[in-house]
Phi, psi and omega in degrees: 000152174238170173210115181251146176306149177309113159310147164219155221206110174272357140269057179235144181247103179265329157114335177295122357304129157120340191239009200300014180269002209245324198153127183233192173292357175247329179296320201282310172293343155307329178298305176328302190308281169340336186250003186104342184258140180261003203220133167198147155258137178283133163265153201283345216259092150266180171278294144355019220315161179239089188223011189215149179287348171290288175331296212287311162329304206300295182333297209277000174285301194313327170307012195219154174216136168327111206260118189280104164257109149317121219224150166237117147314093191280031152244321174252036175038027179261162168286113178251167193227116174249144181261167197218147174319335175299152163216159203245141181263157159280348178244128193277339181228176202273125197245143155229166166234188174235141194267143195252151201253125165224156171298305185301314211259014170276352175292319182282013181292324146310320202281332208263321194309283145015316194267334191219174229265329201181151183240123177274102206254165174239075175340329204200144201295151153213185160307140175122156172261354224250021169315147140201145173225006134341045217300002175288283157332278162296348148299315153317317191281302193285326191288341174255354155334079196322143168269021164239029167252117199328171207197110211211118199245098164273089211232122173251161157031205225329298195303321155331312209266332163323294213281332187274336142340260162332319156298341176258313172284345165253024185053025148022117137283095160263157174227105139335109197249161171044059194263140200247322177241157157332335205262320153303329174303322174293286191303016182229298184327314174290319184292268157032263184325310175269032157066031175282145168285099199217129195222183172198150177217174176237192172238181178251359162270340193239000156244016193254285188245148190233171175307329172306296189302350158305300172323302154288350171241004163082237160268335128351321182280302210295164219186141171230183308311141192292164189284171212252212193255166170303321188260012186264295175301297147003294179317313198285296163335285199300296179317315169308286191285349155280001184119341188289315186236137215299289198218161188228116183251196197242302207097333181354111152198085189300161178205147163282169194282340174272355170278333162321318166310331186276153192248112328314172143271158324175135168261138153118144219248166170252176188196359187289329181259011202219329180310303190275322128018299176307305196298296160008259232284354159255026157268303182333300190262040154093355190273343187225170151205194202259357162311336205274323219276346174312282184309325169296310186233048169204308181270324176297308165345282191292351187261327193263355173243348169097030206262143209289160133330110140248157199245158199055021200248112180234165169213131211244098187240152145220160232270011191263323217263131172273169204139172196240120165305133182210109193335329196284350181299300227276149182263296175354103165341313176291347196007081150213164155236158149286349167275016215285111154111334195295119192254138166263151187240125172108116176222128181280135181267351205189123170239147182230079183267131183048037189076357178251111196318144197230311195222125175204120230095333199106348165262152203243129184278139141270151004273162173305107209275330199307143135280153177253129152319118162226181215278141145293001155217000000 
């Protein structure tokens, strides 16, 4: 057996408020548990966007539920059912968010900056509304960020060198998500050497899979950023063992099958349940180890977002059991992967959030122990 700190995944679309047919906070953090993870921070592109300190409210309410006390009426002997000031949480593992970057929401920034983990500008089309390209706009943005809060870029190929450009002039912490290709790893390696607050993570899907699986997997494969070439993924690898890239996020972003289905689909794969499986079976196979798989999804994690402690908290895998991913397995609301079938080495046995087993087996214990989070500084 091994035993690793409770993962955290700095990157998740839980969809909740506006998407819950897609994934809501008990599904989604169930998924979390199940995967290993005790700590996710939420992205912001909801239909809903979390782009007003009302909207961010609304979200940590929502990780909570009313506690309902049954009562008999002694004059008509019926069951009345009164809400009562207890509240209950929904969440299975420990949650934060992320704040969404508008020509509008730079007035809340100051108000918000306390409350969340890192502000998400969005660079490039994805799900969502919340695009900007405005070079007016986006000079507004980074220049009023506070600069000791993380600055979180979704900029693929030409637009990365915008976005590391703009961080270097107002002296920025950016973090780069999800990076896919060579060419970007190289503009984030040259920033790095010139000594920028530049931080980075990849995925398990863009270290898994290439555009041939796409090819096979159809609408089920897309994804932005899309999957990239064998020597793009390489690439990627490479980074990981010189230092270049920061943290490994899930990206985690369901959708259902039938909105997959639809002309176009929908961009984006889920992944909270599939990732440290992965990461396993590329310790197995000499490609990882498991000091580097610490630091990619824990201690780097906690340093560059500033994320609180947890104490007592583990995932207990072992690294010998072989299995098949298999969709019907999965806690996750959308119930598919794109890894449907892929077999992997390293299973998890035992999660321990704050000391209390949460998951054990493949079962995610009830009630749900999660919390909401915020940043230590």
């Amino acid at each position: 057996m091994i035993t690793l700190p409770g993962l955290i995944d700095t990157h998740v679309h839980l969809r909740e408020p506006g998407a819950t047919q897609k994934e809501d906070f008990e599904t989604g953090t169930k998924a979390a548990i199940a995967g290993g993870y005790t700590c996710i921070l939420d992205m912001p592109n909801n239909p809903e966007p979390t782009i007003t300190p009302g909207a961010l409210e609304k979200k940590m309410t929502l990780t909570q539920s009313v506690i309902l006390n049954s009562f008999q009426d002694p004059q008509h002997k019926m069951p009345k059912q009164v809400r009562h000031d207890n509240m209950s949480s929904r969440i299975y593992c420990d949650v934060g968010f992320h704040f969404g970057a508008t020509s509008k929401s730079t007035q809340y920034f100051k108000q918000v900056k306390g409350k969340v983990f890192g502000l998400k500008v969005y660079m490039n089309h994805t799900t969502g509304t919340l695009l900007i390209e405005d070079k007016i706009i986006l000079k507004d943005i980074f220049v009023r960020w506070p600069q000791d809060k993380v600055l979180m870029v979704h900029a693929e190929g030409p637009t990365l060198k915008k976005a590391i450009d703009l961080a270097g002039q107002f002296g920025n912490k950016l973090h780069v998500c999800h990076v896919s290709q060579a060419s970007e790893l190289s503009l984030i390696r040259q920033a790095k050497q010139d000594n920028l607050s530049i931080t980075c993570e990849v995925t398990c899907h863009h270290l898994f899979l290439t555009e041939n699986d796409q090819k096979t997997l159809g609408s089920f494969g897309i994804m932005r950023p899309p999957l990239a070439t064998k020597t793009d993924q390489e690439a990627l690898w490479t980074g990981i063992t010189d230092g270049t890239v920061d943290t490994i996020a899930s990206d985690h972003a369901p959708h259902t099958k039938e909105e997959k289905a639809n002309t176009p689909p929908p961009n984006g794969v889920p992944g909270l349940e599939t990732t440290l499986p992965l990461l396993l079976t590329a310790i197995s196979e000499g490609r990882l180890t498991v000091d580097k798989l610490i630091q990619l999804t824990n201690t780097n994690p906690r340093k560059i977002f500033n994320i609180p402690q947890q104490f007592d908290s583990v995932v207990e895998v072992d690294p010998t059991r072989n299995y098949t991913l298999d969709a019907r397995r999965l806690f996750t609301k959308c119930a598919w992967t794109p890894f449907e079938g892929k077999k992997v080495t390293g299973k998890i046995k035992r999660v321990v959030l704050n000391g209390k087993v949460v998951c054990k087996d493949g079962e995610v214990l009830n009630p749900p122990q999660g919390k909401v989070i915020y940043p230590t500084k």
